[in-house]
C-alpha positions in Angstrom: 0.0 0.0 0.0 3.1 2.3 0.2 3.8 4.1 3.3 1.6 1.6 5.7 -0.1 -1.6 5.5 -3.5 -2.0 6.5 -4.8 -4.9 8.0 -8.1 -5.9 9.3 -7.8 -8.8 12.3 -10.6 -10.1 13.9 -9.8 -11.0 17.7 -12.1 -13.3 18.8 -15.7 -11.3 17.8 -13.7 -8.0 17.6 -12.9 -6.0 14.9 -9.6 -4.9 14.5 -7.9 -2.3 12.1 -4.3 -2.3 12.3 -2.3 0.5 10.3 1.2 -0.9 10.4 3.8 2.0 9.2 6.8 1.6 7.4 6.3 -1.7 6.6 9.1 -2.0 4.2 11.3 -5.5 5.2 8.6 -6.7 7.4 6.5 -9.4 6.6 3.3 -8.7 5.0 0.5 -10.9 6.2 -1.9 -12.6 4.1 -5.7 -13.4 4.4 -6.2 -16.5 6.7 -2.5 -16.3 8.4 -2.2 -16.5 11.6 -0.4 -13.3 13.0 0.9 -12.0 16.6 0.5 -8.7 17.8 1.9 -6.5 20.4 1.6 -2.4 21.6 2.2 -0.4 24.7 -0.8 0.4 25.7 -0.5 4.2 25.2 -0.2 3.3 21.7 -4.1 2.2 21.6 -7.0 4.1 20.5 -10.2 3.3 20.7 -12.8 4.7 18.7 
């Protein structure tokens, strides 16, 4: 997507809409993969 990779997760019956920045050498993750994520908290925003 160029500057950020967007990725829709669903955790458990939650929504989730990950923006992932600068995404250049990381992996990109595919529909159906199972994927691992982790924040501090203060990096979080509910909406």
């Amino acid at each position: 997507m160029g500057a950020y990779q967007l990725y829709h997760v669903m955790l458990g019956n939650v929504k989730l809409i990950i923006h992932e920045y600068n995404p250049k050498d990381k992996k990109i993750y595919g529909a159906g993969e199972t994927a691992y994520i982790d924040f501090a908290p203060g990096d979080a925003h509910c909406i």
